[in-house]
C-alpha positions in Angstrom: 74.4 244.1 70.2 71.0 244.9 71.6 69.0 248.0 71.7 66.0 249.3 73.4 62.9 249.0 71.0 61.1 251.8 73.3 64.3 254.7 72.8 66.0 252.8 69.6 68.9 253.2 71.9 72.0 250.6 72.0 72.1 249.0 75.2 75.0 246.8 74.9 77.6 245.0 72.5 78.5 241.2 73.1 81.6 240.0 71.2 81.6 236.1 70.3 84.9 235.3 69.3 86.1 233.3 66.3 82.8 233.4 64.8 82.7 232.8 61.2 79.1 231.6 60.5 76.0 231.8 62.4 73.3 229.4 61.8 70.6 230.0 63.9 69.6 232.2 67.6 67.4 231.9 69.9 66.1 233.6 73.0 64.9 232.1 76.4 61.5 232.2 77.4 61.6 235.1 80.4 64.0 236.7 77.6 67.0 237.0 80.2 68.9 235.1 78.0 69.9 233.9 74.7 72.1 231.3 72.5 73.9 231.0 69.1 74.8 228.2 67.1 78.3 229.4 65.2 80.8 227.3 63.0 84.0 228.3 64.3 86.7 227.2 62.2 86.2 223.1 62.0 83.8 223.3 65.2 80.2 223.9 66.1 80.0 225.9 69.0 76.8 226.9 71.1 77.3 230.0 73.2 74.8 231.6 75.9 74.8 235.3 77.0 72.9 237.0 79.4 71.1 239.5 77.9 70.8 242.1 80.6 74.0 242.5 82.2 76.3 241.4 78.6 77.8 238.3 80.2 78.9 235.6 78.6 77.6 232.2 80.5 79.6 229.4 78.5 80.5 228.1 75.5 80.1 224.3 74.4 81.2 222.7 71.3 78.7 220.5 69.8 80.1 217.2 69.0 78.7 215.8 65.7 77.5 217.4 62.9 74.2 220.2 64.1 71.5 220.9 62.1 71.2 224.5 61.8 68.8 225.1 64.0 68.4 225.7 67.8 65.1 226.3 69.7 63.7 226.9 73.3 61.7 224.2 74.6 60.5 225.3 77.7 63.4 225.7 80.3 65.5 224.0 78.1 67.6 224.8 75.0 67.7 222.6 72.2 69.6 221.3 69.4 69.5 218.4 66.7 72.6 216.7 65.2 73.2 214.1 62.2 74.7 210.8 63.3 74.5 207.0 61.7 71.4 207.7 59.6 69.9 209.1 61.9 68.5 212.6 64.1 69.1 213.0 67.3 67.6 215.9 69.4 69.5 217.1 72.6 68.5 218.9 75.5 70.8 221.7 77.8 69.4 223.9 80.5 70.1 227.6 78.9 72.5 228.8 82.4 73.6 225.4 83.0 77.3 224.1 81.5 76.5 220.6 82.0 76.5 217.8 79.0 73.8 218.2 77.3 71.0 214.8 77.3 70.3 212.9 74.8 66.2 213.4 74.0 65.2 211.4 71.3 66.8 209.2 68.1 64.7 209.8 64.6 65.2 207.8 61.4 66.6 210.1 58.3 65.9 208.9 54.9 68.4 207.7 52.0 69.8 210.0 50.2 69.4 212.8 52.4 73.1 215.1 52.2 73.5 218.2 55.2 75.5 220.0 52.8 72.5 220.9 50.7 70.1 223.1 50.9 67.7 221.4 53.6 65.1 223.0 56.5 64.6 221.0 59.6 61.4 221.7 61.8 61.8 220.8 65.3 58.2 221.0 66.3 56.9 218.2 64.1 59.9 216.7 63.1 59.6 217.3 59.2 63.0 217.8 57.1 63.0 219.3 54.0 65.6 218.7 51.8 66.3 218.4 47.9 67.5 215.4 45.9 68.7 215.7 42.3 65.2 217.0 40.7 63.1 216.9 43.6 62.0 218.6 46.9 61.1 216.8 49.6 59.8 216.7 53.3 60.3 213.9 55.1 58.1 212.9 58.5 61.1 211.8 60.6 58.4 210.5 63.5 56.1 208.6 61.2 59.2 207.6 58.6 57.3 208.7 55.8 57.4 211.2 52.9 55.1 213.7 53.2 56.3 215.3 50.0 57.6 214.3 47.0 57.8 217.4 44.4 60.1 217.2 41.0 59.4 220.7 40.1 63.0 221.7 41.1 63.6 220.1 37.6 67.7 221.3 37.5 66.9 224.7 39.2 69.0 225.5 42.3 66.7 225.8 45.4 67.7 229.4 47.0 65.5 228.7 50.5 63.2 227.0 52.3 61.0 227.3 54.8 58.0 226.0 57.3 55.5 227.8 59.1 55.4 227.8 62.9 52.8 225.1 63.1 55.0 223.0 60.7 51.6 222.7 58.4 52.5 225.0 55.3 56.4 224.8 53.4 57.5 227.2 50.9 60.5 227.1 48.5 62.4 229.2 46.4 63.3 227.8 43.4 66.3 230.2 41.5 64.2 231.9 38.7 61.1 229.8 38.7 60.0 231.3 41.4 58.2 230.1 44.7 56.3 227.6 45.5 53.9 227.0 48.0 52.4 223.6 49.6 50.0 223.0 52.4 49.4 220.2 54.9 46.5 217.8 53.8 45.5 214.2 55.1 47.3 212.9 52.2 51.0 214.9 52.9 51.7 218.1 51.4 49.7 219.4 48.4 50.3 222.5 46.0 48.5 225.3 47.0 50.2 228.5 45.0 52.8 228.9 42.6 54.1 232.7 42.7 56.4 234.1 39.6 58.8 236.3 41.3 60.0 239.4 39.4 63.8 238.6 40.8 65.9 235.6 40.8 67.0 233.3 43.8 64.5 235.1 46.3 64.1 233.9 49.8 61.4 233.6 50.9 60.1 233.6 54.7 56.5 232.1 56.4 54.8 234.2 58.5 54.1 233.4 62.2 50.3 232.8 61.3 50.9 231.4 58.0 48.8 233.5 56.1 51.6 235.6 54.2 55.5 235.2 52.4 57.6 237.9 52.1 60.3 236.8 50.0 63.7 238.7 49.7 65.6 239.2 46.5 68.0 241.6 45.2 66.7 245.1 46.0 62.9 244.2 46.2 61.0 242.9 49.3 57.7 240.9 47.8 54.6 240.3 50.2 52.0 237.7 49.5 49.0 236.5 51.0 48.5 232.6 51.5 45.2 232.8 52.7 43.6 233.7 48.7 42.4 230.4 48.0 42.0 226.5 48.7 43.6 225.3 45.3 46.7 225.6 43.1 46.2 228.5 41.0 48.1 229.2 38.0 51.4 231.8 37.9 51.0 234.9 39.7 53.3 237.7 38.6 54.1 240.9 40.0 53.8 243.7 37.5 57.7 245.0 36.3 58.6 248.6 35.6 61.9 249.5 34.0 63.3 252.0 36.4 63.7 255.4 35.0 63.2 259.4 35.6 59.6 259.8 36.2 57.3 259.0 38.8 54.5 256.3 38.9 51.0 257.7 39.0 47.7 255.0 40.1 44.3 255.8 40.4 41.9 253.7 43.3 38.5 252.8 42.8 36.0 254.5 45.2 35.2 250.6 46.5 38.5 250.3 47.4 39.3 246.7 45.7 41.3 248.2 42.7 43.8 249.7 41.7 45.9 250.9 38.7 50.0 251.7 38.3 52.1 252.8 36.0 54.6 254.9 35.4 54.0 258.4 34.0 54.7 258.4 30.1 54.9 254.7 29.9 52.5 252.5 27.6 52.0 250.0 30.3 49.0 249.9 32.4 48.5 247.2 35.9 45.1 246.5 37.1 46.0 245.2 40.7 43.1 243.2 43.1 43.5 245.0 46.6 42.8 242.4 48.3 44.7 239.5 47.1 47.5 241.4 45.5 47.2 239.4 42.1 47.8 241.8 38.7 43.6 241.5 37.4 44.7 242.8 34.4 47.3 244.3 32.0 47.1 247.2 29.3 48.9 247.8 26.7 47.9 251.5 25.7 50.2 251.7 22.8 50.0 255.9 24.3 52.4 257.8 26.5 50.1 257.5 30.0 49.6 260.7 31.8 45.9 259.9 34.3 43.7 257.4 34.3 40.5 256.5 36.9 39.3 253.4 38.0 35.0 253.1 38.9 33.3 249.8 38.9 34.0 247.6 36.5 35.9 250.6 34.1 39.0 252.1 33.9 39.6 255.3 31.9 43.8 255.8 30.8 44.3 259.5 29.5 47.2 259.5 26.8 49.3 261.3 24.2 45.7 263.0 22.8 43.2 260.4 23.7 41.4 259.3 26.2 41.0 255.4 26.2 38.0 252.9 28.2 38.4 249.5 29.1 36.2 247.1 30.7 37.5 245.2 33.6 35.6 242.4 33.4 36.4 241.5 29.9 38.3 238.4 30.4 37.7 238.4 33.9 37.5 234.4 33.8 41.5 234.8 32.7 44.0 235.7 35.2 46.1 238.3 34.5 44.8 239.0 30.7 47.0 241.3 28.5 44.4 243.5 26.5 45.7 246.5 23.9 43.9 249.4 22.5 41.7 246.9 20.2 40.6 245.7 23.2 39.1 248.9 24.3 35.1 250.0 24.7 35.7 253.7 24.0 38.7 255.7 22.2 38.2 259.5 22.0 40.9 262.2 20.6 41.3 265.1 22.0 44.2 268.3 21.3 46.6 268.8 24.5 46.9 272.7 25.3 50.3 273.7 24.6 51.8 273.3 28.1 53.5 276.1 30.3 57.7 275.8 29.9 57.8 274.6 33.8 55.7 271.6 34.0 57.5 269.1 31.7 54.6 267.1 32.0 50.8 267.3 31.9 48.7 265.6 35.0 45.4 265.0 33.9 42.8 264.3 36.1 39.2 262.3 35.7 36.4 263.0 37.6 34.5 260.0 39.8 31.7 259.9 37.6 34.0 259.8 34.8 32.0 263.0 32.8 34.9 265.4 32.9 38.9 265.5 32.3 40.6 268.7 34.0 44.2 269.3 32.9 47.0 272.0 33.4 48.0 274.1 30.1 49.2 277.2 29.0 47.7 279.7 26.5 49.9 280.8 24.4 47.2 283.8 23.1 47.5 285.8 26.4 50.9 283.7 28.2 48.6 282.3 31.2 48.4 279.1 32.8 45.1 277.8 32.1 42.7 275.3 33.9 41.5 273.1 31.0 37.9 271.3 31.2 37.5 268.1 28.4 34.3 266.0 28.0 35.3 262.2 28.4 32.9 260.8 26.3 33.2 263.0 23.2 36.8 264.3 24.0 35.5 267.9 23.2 37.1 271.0 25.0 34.3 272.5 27.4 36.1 275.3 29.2 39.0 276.9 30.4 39.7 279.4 33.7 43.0 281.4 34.4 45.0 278.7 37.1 48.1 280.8 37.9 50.8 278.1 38.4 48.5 275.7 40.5 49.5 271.8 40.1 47.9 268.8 40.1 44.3 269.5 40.0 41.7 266.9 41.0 38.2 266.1 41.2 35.7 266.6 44.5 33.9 262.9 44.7 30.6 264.3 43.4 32.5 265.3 40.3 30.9 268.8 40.5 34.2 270.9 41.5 38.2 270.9 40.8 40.7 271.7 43.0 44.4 272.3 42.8 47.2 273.8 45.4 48.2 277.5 45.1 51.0 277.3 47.2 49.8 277.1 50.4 45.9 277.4 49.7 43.3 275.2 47.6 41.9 276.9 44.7 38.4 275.8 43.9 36.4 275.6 40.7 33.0 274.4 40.0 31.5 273.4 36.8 28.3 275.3 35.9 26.1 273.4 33.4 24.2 275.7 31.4 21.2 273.9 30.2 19.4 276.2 28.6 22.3 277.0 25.6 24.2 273.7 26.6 27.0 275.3 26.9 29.8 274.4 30.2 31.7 276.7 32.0 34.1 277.3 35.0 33.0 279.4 37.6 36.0 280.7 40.5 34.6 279.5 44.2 37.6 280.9 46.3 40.1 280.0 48.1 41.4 278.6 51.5 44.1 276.8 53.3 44.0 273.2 52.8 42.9 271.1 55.5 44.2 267.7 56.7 42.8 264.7 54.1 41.5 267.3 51.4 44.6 267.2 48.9 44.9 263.6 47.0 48.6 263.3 49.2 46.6 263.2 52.7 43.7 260.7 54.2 40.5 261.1 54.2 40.1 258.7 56.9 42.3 260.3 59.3 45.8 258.6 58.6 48.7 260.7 58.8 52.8 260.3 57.4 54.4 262.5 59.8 57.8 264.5 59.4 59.6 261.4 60.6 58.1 258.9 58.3 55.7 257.2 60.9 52.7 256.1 60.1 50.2 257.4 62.2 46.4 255.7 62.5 43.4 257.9 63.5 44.0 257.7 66.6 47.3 258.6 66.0 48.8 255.2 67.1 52.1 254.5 65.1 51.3 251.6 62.5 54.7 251.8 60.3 58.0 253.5 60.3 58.6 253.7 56.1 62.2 252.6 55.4 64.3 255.5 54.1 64.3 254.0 50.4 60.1 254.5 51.0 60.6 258.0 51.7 59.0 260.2 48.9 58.0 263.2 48.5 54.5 264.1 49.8 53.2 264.6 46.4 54.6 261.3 44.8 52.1 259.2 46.9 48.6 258.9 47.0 45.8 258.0 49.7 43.0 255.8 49.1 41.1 255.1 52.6 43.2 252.7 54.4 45.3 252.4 51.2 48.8 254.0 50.6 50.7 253.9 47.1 54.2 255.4 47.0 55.2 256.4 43.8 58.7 257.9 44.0 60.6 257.7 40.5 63.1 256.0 43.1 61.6 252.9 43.6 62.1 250.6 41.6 58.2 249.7 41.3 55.1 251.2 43.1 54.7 250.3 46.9 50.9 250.2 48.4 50.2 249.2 51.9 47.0 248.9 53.6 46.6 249.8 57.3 43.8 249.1 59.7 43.4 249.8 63.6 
């Protein structure tokens, strides 16, 4: 079938007959046309359809046993087959029927079986393949191992799989995860090894080499390749048991941090921004309601306390699991009893982390409240009448709270007495919300429109979010260029970073 990626409409449907596996598809170069290798009952079979007008051109069975790969080489369509310890690459012009020519013969090394897991790379000629305990990639033009890994060590490789160039290979190994190897004067050397939170996933080399997104079970994994020069130890991606309630995160105001969990857990993730690698792991040993990242601290609001970390405690560690006897600062503080529709509370921490606003309910005079906390000490400050406003958060000078009012923002500023000392709340007004002034909309100008897209500044679409993506407004948070979804449906937080 093929649609048109301007309308998303279906253009046309092309029935191949007796197909029962395809291995691999490829398009011509002007795009007119394009071919698939199929196993069709005991037969390969290569077929070629022209795109635009449906039509089938012909059909040719491959005699042999193909690798399971075809590719375009200029004019040309190509193919590889196995045959007396050997490779042999064949060349077909894509509308022409005749037998296909005989390009080149290249050496295959012992041991090498077809009906294993194996990854051939017709550019430069490498073959990946697996034997007993090991992985690896054999330079069929130079007759030479390139690679010769034995961390497979009894594990079932799921995939495998070389970037465009041919210079970087990746493999999935069941549930040790993936591995990654670059090119190097001396073959292939390690250059990450990345702990996947599912088993057997597949994953897949970018065009430019500089990510993997690996797919496994329900969960699509992205990393970058580009983070370092040398092996690095396990990198995992932070697990949450799926359950009711939302996640919540707080960004630093730099923009290189960020911390996930979800709301009422104990578990705390630190994340680096820009390499994607968990910087650190908390164990609050606290239901977790807020928290707020700045500089090198990050402030978790709990079941009655507020808790501070240092980040760069064990920052020579990656990934170091720290509890509360890790922590710089504990302070206790007495929720407000909390009105009987908000299940629960969403504390907020100012930028300057000073001040803690909350939601509560006053059970003296049966209002909702606006709640003011001091971080430091945990002392109750102030409290202002809030209606039912949700969700209140702090203006980046730390100087005035805000929540929604249905339609409108209601604004609060905190008035510092100093003459008695004393803090109060003092009511600024009210006004409809503009675009990027609630924590759910950009500040830079991005925009999630009613039909999911992605929209830049300039309103250029960057990213159509999948339907399983699709939460509610207030379940995701912008940071800059950064998004985090944090629908209770996902199985973990999503965050994507845009540019252009």
């Amino acid at each position: 079938m093929s649609w048109d990626l301007q309308t998303g409409g279906l253009v046309g449907a092309i029935e191949l007959e007796d197909i029962r596996t395809c291995l691999s598809v490829t398009y011509s170069v002007c795009g007119t046309m394009f071919a698939t290798l199929f196993h069709s009952g005991p037969a390969f079979v290569i077929s070629v359809h022209n795109v635009l007008f449906g039509m089938h051109i012909y059909s040719r069975s491959v005699d042999g046993r193909p690798l399971n790969e075809i590719w375009t080489h200029g004019e040309y369509l190509r193919f590889a087959t196995m045959e007396s310890g050997s490779i042999t690459t064949w060349e077909v012009g894509f509308a022409s029927p005749h037998t296909p020519t005989r390009v080149e013969s290249l050496p295959v090394p012992d041991g090498f079986d077809p009906s294993r897991e194996y990854r051939f790379h017709p550019t430069s000629s490498r073959l990946a393949f697996t034997i007993e305990e090991s992985v690896l990639v054999w330079d069929a033009r130079d007759s030479k191992f390139l690679l010769k890994s034995t961390d497979v060590n009894g594990h079932v490789v799921v995939s495998m799989s070389f970037s465009p160039n041919g210079r970087s290979f990746v493999c999935g190994i069941g549930n040790l995860g993936i591995y990654l190897w670059k090119e190097s004067p001396t073959g292939f050397t390690p250059h990450r090894k990345l702990v996947s939170h599912t088993r057997d996933s597949q994953p897949l080399l970018s065009p430019n080499g500089e990510s993997i997104v690996a797919f496994g079970g329900l969960a699509i994994q992205l990393w970058r390749t580009m983070d370092s020069v040398t092996p690095l130890p396990d990198v995992s991606t932070p697990t949450f048991q799926r359950s009711e309630t939302a996640f919540i995160s707080g960004f630093s105001s730099d923009e290189l941090l960020a911390a996930v969990a979800r709301m009422e857990d104990e578990m705390v993730v630190v994340l680096d921004l820009k390499s994607g690698i968990a910087r650190l792991t908390v164990d609050t040993g606290m239901k977790v309601y807020g928290m707020r990242v700045a500089g090198s601290i990050i402030v978790i609001v709990g079941d009655g306390k507020i808790v501070t970390w240092n980040l760069l405690a064990g920052s020579d560690v990656l990934n170091p699991k720290v509890n509360v006897n890790d922590s710089v600062l504990t302070t206790t503080f007495n929720y407000p009893p909390f009105p009987p529709w908000v299940s629960r509370p969403t504390p907020s921490v100012s930028p300057d982390l000073r001040h803690m606003a909350m939601m509560g309910w006053d059970r003296g005079s049966g209002n909702h409240r606006l709640y003011l906390y001091d971080v430091p000490t945990g002392q109750y400050l102030a409290s202002a009448p809030a209606m039912r406003g949700i969700c209140p958060w702090f203006t980046l000078d730390g100087c005035e709270i805000r929540y929604i009012l249905w339609r409108d923002v209601e604004r609060w500023g905190i008035i510092q007495d100093s003459e008695s000392n004393v803090t109060r709340l003092g009511y600024l007004g009210s006004s409809t919300h503009r675009l990027g002034e609630v924590p759910w909309q950009s500040s830079r100008g991005y925009e999630v429109t009613d039909s999911r897209w992605v929209l830049s500044p300039s309103k250029k679409r960057l990213l159509w979010l999948p339907p399983s993506w699709r939460s509610d407004r207030r379940n995701s948070m912008w940071s800059g260029r950064f998004l985090a979804l944090l629908d209770r449906e996902l199985p973990e937080p999503v965050i994507l970073e845009f540019e252009g």
